[in-house]
VOGU-3710 file (C-alpha; in Angstrom, 3 decimals, decimal comma):
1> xxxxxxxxxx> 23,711/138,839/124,529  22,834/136,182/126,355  21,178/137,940/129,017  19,064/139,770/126,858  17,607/136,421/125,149  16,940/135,068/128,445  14,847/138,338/129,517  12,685/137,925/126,051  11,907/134,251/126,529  10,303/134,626/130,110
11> xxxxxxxxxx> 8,247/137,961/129,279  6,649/136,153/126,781  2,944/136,321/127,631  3,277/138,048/130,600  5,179/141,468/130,548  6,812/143,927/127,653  10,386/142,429/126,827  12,744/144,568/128,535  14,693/146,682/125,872  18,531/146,042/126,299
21> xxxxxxxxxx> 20,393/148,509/128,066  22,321/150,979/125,900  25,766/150,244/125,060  28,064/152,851/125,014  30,759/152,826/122,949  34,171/151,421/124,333  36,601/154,693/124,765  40,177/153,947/123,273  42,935/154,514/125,791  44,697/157,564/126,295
31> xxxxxxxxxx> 48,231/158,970/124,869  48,089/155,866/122,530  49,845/156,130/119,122  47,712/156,919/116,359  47,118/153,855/113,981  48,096/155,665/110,747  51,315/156,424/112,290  51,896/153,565/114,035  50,953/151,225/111,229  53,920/152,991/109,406
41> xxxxxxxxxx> 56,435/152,979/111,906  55,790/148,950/112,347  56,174/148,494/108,480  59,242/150,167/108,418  60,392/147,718/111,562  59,152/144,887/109,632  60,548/146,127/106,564  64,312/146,396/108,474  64,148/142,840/109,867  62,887/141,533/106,669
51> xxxxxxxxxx> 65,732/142,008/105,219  68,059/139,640/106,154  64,981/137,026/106,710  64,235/138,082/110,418  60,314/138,750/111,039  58,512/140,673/113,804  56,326/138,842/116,482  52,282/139,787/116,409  51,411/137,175/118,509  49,277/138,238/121,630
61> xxxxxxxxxx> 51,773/136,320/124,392  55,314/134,861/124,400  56,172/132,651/127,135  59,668/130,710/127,488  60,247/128,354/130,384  62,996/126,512/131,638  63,129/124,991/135,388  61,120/127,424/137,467  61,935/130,749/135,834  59,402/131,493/132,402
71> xxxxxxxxxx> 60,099/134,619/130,586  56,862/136,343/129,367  56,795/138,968/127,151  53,352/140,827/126,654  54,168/142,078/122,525  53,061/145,757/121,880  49,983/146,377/119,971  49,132/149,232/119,298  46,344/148,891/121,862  48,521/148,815/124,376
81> xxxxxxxxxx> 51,189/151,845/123,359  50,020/154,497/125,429  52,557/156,556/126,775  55,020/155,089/124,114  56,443/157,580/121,950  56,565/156,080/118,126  60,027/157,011/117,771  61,402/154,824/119,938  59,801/151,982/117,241  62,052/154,137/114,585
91> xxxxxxxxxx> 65,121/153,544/117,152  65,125/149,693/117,650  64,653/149,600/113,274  67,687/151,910/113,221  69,912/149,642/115,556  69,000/146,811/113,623  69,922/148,476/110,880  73,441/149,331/110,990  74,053/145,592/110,884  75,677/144,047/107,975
101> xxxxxxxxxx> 74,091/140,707/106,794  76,957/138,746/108,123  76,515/139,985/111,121  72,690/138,780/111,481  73,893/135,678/110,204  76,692/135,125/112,855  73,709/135,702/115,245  71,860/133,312/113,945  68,925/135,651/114,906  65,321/134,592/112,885
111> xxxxxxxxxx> 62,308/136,668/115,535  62,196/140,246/116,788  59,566/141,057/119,439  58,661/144,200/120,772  57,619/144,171/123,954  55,402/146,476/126,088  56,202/144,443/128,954  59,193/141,898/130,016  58,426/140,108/133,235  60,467/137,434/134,827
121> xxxxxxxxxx> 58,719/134,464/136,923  60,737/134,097/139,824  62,554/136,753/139,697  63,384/139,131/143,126  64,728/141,868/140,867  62,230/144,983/140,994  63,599/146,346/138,276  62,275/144,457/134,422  64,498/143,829/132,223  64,517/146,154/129,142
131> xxxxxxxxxx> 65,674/143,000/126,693  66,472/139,464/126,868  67,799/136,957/124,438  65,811/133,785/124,100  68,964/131,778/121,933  67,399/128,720/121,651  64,462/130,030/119,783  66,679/132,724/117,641  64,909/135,320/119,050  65,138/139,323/120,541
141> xxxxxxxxxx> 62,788/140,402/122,884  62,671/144,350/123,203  60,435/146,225/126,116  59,478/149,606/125,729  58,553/149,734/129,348  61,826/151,347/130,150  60,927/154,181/128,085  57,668/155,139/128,484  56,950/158,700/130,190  60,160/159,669/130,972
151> xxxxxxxxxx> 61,381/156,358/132,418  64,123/157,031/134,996  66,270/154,039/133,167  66,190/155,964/130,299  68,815/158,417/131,436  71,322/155,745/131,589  70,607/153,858/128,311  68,565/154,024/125,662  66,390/151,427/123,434  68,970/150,864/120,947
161> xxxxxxxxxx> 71,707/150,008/123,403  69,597/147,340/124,455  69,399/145,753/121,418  73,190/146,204/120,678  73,494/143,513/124,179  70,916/141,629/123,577  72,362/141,075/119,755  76,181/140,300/120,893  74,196/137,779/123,691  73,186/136,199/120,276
171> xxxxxxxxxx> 76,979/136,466/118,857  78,297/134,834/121,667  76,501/132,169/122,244  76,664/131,182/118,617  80,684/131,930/118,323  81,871/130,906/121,820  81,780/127,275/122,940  83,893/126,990/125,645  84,720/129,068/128,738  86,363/132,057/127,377
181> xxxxxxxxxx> 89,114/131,928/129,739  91,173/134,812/127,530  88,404/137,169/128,569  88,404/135,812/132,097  92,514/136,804/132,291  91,497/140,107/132,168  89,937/141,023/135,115  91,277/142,729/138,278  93,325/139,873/139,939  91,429/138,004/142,747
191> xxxxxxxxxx> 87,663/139,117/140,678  84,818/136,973/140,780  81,559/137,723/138,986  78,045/137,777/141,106  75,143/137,040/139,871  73,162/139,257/140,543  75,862/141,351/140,423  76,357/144,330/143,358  73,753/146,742/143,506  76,377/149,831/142,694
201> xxxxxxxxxx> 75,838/152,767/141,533  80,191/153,269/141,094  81,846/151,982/137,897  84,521/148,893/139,449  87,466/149,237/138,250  87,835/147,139/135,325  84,266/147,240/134,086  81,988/149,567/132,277  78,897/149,486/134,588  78,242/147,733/137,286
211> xxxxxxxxxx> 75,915/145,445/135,742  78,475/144,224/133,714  79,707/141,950/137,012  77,223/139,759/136,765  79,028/137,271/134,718  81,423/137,090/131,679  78,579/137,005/128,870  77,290/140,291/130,585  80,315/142,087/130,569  81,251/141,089/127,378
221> xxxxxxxxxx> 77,338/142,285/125,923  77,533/145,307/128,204  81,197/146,532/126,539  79,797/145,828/122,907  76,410/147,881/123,981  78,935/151,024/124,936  81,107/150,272/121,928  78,027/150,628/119,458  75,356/153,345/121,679  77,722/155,290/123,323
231> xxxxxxxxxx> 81,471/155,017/122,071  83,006/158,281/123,118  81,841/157,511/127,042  83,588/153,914/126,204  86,290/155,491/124,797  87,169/158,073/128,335  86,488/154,995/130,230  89,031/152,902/128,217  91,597/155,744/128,639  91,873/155,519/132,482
241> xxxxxxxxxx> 91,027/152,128/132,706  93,728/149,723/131,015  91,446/146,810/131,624  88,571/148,010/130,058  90,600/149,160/126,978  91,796/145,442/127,016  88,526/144,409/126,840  87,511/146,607/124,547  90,006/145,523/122,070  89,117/141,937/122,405
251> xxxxxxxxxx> 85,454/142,764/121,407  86,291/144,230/118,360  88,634/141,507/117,632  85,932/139,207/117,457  83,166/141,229/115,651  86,112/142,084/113,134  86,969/138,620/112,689  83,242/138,299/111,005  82,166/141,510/109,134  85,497/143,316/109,328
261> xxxxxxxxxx> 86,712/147,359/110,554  84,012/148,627/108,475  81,627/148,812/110,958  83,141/149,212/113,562  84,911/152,382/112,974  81,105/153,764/111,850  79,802/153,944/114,700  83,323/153,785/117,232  85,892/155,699/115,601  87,489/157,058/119,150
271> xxxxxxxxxx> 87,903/153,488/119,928  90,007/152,819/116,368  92,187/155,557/117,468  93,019/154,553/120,581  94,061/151,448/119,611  95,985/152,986/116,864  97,824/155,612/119,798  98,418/152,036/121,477  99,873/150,194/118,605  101,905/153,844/117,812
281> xxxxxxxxxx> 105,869/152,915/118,407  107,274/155,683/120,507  109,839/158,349/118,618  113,492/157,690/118,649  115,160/159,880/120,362  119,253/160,631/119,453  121,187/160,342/122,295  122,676/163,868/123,554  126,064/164,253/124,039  126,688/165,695/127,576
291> xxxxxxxxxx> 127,742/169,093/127,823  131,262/169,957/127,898  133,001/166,546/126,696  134,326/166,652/123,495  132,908/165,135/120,013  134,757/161,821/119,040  134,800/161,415/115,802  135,396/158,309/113,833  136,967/157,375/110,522  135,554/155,122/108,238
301> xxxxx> 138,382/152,471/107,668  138,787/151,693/103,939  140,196/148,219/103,001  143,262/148,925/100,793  144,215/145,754/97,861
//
């Protein structure tokens, strides 16, 4: 605009104004969701969260910064959703809402953002993280990077499971205070976690992925992520692996403790059972008589007056 007016004022007098070029009309980005439909599938996120008082982030930018790491999170408008497909907006509503209130409230969570990007300052790690838990502001964020086209980290997880972790990240740093040295007791003798933990592609021994060696609060999120998106795979892992079953147990111990079985045995039911095979007392067995000795048979001896 500003160019234009300038044009005008210095052909005055001498020459024609110069017409402005034509504009032509800004093209909207391909493979992006369609704002009918993605106007409804935010609503019905919103509409989740709302709730049990949690709201959803619209705000451009959110930064978090502490020391020389910041945590930005680039929030997903629908200007910037191509590739996404809308259901995965349906799948982070559904996680959330398979939560009882008491649950929320144990997290203590109040913001929900979705992300189309995650990105780290400082950070050597190529790969973004699909969700991180910002506790001291009460709040989720969710990136749908992961997931977009086919994403090759969506084979091994999927947007829900990330915000199972990211919500028992929530859980435990509102219900743990101290160094949870019952969970530490559990590990392989000699362990110690690595942050950033071992780039594996092997389950360890003891562990359900190898991410889940990066430190306690990791491999306690990571076991309640399997326990609540994929709790049959938990459940042949626990079988084998008597330390992950330990672990196991001691999860749902403490999410029990605050909204009960209930839940639990929803969405984990293979887990329930094989705790219940566990707590089973083995069948007595009457002793056999070996073969060819005779039968010695007692009399009851009767007190006479």
């Amino acid at each position: 605009m500003r160019g234009w007016t300038a044009i005008a004022f210095a052909g005055i007098g001498c020459v024609q104004p110069v017409a402005p070029a034509a504009v032509e009309p800004q093209r909207e980005p391909q493979n992006l969701i369609d704002a009918e439909t993605y106007t409804a599938r935010i609503a019905g996120l919103r509409a989740t969260l709302s709730r049990n008082n949690v709201g959803i982030d619209t705000q451009p930018l959110i930064e978090r910064c502490s020391g020389t790491r910041c945590v930005r999170c680039d929030v997903a408008s629908r200007e910037n959703t191509g590739g996404v497909d809308p259901t995965l907006i349906d799948a982070v509503a559904l996680a959330f809402a398979v939560y009882p209130p008491s649950l929320i409230a144990a997290t203590e969570l109040r913001h929900v953002a979705l992300c189309r990007t995650i990105r780290i300052e400082g950070d050597t790690d190529e790969q973004p993280p699909a969700g991180v838990a910002l506790v001291d502001q009460h709040r989720l964020l969710i990136s749908v990077e992961s997931f977009v086209d086919g994403a090759p980290q969506s084979e091994h997880f999927s947007i829900g499971q990330v915000v199972h972790h990211e919500m028992f990240h929530l859980f435990d740093h509102a219900t743990l205070m101290d160094l949870d040295r019952e969970w530490v007791a559990i590990n392989p003798p000699g362990f110690a976690y690595s942050d950033p933990a071992a780039a594996e592609r092997v389950r360890p021994a003891g562990f359900v992925n190898p991410y889940a060696t990066t430190n306690a609060r990791e491999d306690r999120a990571s076991v309640f992520e399997f326990m609540m998106g994929q709790p049959t795979k938990l459940c042949e892992i626990a079988r084998i692996d008597p330390i992950v079953a330990a672990k196991t147990k001691l999860v749902w111990k403490r999410i029990a403790k605050v909204v009960g079985n209930k839940l639990l045995r929803q969405h984990a039911q293979c887990v329930d059972d094989l705790a219940r095979m566990k707590r089973k007392p083995a069948p007595k067995v009457a002793p056999q008589r070996a073969k060819g000795l005779p039968r010695i048979r007692t009399k009851r001896l009767q007190m006479r007056p």
